[in-house]
N, C-alpha and C positions, 0 to 999 in steps of 0.2 A: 618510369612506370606510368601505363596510362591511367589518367585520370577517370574517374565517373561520374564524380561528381565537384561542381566550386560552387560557394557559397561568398559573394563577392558585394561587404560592405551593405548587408542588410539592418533595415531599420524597421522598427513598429512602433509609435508610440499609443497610448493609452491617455484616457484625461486621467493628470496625474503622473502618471507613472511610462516611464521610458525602459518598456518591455523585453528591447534589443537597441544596440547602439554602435550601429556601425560595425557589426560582427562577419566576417570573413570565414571559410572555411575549405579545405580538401581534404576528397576523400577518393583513394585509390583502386581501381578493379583489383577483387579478391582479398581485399584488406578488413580485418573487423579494427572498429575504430571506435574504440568507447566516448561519451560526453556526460562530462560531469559539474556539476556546479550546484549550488545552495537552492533549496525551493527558493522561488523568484528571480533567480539567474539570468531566467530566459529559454532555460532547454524546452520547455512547451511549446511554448512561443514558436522557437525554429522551426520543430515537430510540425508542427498544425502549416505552416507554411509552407512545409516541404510537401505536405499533404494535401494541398488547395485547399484545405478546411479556410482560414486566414491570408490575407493577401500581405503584403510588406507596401509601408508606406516609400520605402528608398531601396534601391538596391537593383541585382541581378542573379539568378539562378541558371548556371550551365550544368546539361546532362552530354559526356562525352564530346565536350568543347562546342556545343550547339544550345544557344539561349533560348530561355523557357520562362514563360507566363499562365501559370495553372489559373484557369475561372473557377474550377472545382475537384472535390476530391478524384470522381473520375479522370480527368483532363491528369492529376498527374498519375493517379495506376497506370491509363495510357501508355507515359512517358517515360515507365520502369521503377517509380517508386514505391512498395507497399509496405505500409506501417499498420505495425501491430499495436496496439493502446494497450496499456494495461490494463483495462477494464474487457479486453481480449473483444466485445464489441460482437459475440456469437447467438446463436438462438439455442439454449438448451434444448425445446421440446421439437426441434428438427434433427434427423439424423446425420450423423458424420459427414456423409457424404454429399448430403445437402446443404450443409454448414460450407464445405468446400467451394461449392460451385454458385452458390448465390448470386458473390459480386460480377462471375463470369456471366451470369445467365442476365445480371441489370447490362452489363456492359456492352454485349450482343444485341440484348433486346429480344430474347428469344421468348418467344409463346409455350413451344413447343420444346420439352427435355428428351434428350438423349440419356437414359441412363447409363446404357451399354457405354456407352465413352465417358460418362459420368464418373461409373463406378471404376473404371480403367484407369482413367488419370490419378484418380485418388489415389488408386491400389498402387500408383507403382510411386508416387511418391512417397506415401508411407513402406514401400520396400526399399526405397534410397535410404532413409532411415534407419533400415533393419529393424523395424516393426510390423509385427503380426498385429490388426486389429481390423474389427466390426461392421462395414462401412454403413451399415441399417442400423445401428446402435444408435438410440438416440444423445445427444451430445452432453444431456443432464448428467448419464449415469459415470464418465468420464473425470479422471481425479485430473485434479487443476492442470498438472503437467502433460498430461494428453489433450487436454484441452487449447494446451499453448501453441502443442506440436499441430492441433488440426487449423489454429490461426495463423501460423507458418504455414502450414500445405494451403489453404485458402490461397494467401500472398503467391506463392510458386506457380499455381498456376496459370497465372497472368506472364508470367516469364520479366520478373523484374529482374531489373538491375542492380537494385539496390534494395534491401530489407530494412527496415528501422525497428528496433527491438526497443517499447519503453517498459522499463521496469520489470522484463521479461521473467524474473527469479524470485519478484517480490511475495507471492505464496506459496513458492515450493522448498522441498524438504532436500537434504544434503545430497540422497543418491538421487532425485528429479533435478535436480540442479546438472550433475552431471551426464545424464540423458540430453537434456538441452543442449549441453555445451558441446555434449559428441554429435549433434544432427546441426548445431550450427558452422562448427569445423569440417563436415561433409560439405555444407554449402560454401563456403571458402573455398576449399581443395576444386571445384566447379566451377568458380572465376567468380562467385555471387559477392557481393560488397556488402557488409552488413554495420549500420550504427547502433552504437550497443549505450543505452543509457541506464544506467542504473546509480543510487546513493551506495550499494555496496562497493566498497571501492576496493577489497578484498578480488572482489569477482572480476571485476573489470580488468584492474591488473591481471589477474589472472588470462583471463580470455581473449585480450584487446592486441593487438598488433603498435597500434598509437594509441593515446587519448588524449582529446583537446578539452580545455576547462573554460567555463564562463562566471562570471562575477559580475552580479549586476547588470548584466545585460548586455556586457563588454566581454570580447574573446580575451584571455590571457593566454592561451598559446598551446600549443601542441608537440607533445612528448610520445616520444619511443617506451612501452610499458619499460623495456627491460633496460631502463635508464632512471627510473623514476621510482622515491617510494612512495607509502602511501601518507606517511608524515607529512611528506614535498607534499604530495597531490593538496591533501584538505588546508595543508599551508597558501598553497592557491588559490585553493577555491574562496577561503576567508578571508585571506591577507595578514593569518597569525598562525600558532600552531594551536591546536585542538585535541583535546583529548578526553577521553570519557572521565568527571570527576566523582570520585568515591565519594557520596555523603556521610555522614555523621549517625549513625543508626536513633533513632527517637525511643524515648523511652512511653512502654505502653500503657494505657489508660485501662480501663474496663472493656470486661467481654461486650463486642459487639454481635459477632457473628459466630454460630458455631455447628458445625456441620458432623454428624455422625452417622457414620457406617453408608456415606447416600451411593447408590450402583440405579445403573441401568447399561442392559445386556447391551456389549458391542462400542457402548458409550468411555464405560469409569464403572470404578467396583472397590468399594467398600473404601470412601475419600470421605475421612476423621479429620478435623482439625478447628482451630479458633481465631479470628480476627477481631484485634483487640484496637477501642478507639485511639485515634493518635499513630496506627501503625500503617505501616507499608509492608503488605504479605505479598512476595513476588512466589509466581510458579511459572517454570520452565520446563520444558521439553521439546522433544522433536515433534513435526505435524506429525498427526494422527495420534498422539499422546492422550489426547480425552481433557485438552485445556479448555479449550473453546465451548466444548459440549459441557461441561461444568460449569461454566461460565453463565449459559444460557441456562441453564437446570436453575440455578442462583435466583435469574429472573422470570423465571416463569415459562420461559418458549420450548426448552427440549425438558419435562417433565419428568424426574426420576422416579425409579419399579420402587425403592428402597428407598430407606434411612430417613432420616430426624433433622429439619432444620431449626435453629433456636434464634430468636433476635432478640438483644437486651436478656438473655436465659430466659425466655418465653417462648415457647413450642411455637410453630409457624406451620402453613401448609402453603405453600406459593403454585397454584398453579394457573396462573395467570401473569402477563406484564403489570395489570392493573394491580393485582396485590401485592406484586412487588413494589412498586411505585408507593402503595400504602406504606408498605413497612419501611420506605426510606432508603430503598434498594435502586440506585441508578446503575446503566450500563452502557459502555459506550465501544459500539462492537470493534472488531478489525477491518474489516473495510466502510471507511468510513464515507464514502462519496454513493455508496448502494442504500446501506442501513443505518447512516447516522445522517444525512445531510438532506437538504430538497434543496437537490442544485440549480432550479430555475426557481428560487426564491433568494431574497437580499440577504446580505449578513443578518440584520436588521429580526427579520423576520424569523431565522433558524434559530438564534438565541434564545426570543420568546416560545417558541411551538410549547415548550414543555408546561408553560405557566400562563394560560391563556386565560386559562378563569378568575386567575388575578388580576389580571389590566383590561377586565370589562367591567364599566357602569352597572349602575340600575337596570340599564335597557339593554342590558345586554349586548353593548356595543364595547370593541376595544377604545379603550384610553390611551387617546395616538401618545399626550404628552406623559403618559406612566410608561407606556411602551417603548418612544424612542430613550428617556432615561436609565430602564432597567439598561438597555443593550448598551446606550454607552457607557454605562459604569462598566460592564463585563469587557468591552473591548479597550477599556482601559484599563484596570486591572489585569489582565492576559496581555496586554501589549500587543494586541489584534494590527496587521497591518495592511494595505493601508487602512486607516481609520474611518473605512467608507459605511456607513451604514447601511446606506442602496446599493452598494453593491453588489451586484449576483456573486453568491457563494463560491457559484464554480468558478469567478474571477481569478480568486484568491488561491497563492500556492498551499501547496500540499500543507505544511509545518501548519499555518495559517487557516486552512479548514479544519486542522483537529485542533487546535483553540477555539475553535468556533465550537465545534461538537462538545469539548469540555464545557466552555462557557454557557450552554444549552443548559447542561446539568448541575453546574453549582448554581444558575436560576432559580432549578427545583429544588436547591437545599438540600441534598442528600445527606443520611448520616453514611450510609455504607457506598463507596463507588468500584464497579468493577470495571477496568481500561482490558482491552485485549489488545496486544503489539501496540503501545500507543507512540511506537514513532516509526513505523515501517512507511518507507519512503518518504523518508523528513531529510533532510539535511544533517552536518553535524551540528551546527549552531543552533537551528531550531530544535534538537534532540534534548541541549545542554539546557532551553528556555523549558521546555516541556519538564523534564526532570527536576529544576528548582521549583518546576511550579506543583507538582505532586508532592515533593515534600512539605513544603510552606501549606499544603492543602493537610498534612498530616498534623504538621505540628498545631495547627486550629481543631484538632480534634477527628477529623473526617478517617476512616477506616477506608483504606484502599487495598484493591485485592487487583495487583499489574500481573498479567499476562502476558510472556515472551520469550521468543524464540532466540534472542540475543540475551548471551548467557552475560558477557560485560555489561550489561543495560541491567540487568537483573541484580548483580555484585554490585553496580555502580548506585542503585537506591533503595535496595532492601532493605529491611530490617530484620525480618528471618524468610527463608525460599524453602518450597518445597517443588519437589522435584517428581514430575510423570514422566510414565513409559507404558505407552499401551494398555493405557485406561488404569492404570495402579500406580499412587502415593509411592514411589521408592524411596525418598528418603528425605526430610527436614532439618534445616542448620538455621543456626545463629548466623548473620552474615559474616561476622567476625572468625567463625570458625570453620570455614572451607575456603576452596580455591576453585579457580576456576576449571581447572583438568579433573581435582573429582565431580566437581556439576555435570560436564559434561561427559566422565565415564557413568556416573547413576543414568544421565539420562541416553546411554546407549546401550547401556547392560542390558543383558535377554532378564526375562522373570517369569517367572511358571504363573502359568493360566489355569 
């Protein structure tokens, strides 16, 4: 089978830290080929290297048995690689079709746009897809999974050889998931070579042809899906078996929080209930369920038409982040490297943001030595790694920035904290550190209200869940009193509007 791609004995290292370590790799014309491994593994690492973003201090990259030296991102779209980032990397307030043609038009060096052939190329790659869509549509108005498809058609029409998909499924919903996966097996069926990286290892299995795993920055090897489970796979990736552990449910303290009757059109409508101190209230549903929008309603930023908030049974009015912050209300959103992080600022520095007027003097100056103390108590207590405190955040793997974003907020001492997905594209091992540390955060008293779309993540450290479906409360358990197939039939049931 001809190859497309080898990955021959690459190395990076880092001060500190040995990012890749002598990693090898092949990848086949027309082959999807998943890569999976622990935040810090090193799959970034490769990523960015395969993309001339980072160079490798050792090693050799062949494209179709001919050696390659990328200086820059361009130099390898050139040479047929285009990767997609999870952070998808587009301009909402441009349209579709300008979203598409951008990198084409830096790459030409063109002054002057061709629409007519603009809007052609576009059209017909979104009819290889079997998608009707907008090409003046500006790219904001677009739900995350067409957003993916038009970061894919961008990559296409450079005529690459090979696609890199990271984290491609990490915000979309059951039937988007399956859109994707039919426009990526089109480009297969086309001779196109696609690396598919994802923590869902469910998915990969599913979609991948092979997957190779990394640990540590070290290759462990490369498996045919329909050989392998998914048991093997994380046995792999960790060097144990792993598995989601069911906590001990906490017994509840006093009303913290309590929410009556609150709606807003299009949002959530008529979401009743109580968070009680010392508890973990998980809610689940599928996207578009009205979690997230609840979520932010909590703190102030999407502001409910309706209903009653009470904190401590004291009426509240939040319509601000600042009075939520008053009332002891932290939030620490779903995407955490957009709206929780400043990724060109240090560990260091992201910790304190939230408590800034506590570690200034008289003169109104930070107090370096109260300031570097608070952080490294926090990166100590969270088991932050490594233990760099100059660090740039964005250093740091994934598992490892939402410590950091939690760490931010138990700075600020919250009584009430709301997490949305607080382990979406973590690891398993960092999912297991993350979950002990949410409860040890209950049993100190703190009111946690987790948000997610992973229904075992939900079973595995609830204390009681409630369950949306299209902006409506369906239904509330004791964790001890459901399973996970009725969780997941409440939260796909139809319900009258």
């Amino acid at each position: 089978m001809k190859k497309i791609l080898e990955v021959r004995n690459i190395t990076k290292v880092y001060p500190g830290v040995r990012a890749l370590d002598d990693v090898s790799l092949e990848l086949n014309q027309g082959e999807i080929h998943g890569l999976v491994g622990e935040n810090g593994a090193g799959k970034s690492t490769l990523i960015k290297i395969l993309a001339g973003v980072i160079f490798p201090d050792k090693g050799e990259i062949y494209i179709e048995k001919l050696p390659q030296k990328f200086s820059c991102p361009l130099d390898s779209l050139q040479k047929g690689i285009a990767v997609t980032f999870q952070d998808l990397s587009l301009f909402p307030n441009l349209s579709i079709a300008e979203n598409i043609m951008t990198s084409q038009n830096i790459e030409e060096k063109r002054l002057i746009l061709n629409w007519k052939k603009i809007n052609k190329l576009a059209k017909g790659i979104f009819e290889e897809f079997g998608i009707q869509i907008d090409l003046d549509k500006k790219l904001g108005y677009l739900s995350v999974a067409n957003q993916q498809l038009v970061a894919i058609a961008r990559a296409l029409v450079h005529d690459a050889k090979l696609l890199i998909l990271d984290e491609p499924t990490a915000s979309l919903s059951r039937s988007e998931i399956e859109i994707l996966f039919k426009s990526i097996k089109i480009l297969k069926d086309k001779g196109m070579s696609i690396l598919f990286i994802s923590h869902k290892l469910s998915e990969v299995l599913q979609i991948s042809d092979r997957v190779s795993v990394l640990r540590d920055g070290k290759y462990m090897g490369t498996y045919p899906t329909v050989e392998i489970t998914e048991d093997e796979l994380i046995s792999y990736m960790v060097g144990r078996k792993m598995h989601y552990k069911r906590y001990a449910t906490n017994k509840p303290g006093d009303p913290l929080l309590e929410v009556k009757k609150l709606s807003k059109q299009g949002n959530f409508k008529d979401i009743t209930f109580t968070l009680y101190s010392g508890e973990l209230l998980g809610i689940t549903g599928l996207v578009g369920s009205g979690r997230t929008e609840l979520a932010q309603a909590l703190f102030g930023i999407n502001l409910p038409e309706e209903g009653e908030v009470f904190i401590e049974e004291k009426k509240v009015q939040i319509k601000s982040t600042n009075q939520a912050l008053q009332y002891g209300i932290a939030y620490i959103p779903e995407n955490r490297q957009i709206e929780g992080l400043i990724l060109d600022k240090n560990l260091e520095d992201n910790i304190v943001i939230t408590i800034l007027e506590r570690i200034t003097n008289s003169m109104r100056l930070i107090d370096k030595n109260k300031k570097s103390s608070i952080a490294r108590h926090w990166i100590q207590k969270l088991n932050i790694k490594p233990a760099y405190p100059n660090m740039l955040i964005k250093q740091f793997s994934g598992g490892n920035q939402q410590k950091a974003v939690v760490a931010k907020w138990l700075a600020f001492n919250p009584k009430i904290l709301i997490i949305d997905e607080p382990t979406q594209g973590i690891d398993v091992k960092a999912k297991t550190e993350i979950h002990q540390l949410l409860k040890d955060l209950a049993k100190e008293g703190l009111g946690i209200l987790v948000i997610s779309s992973e229904i075992p993540e939900i079973l595995a450290i609830s204390d009681r869940i409630i369950v949306m479906q299209r902006g409506n409360m369906v239904a509330q358990y004791k964790n001890n009193k459901v399973s996970q197939e009725e969780l997941l039939n409440k939260a796909i049931q139809k319900t009258s509007q």
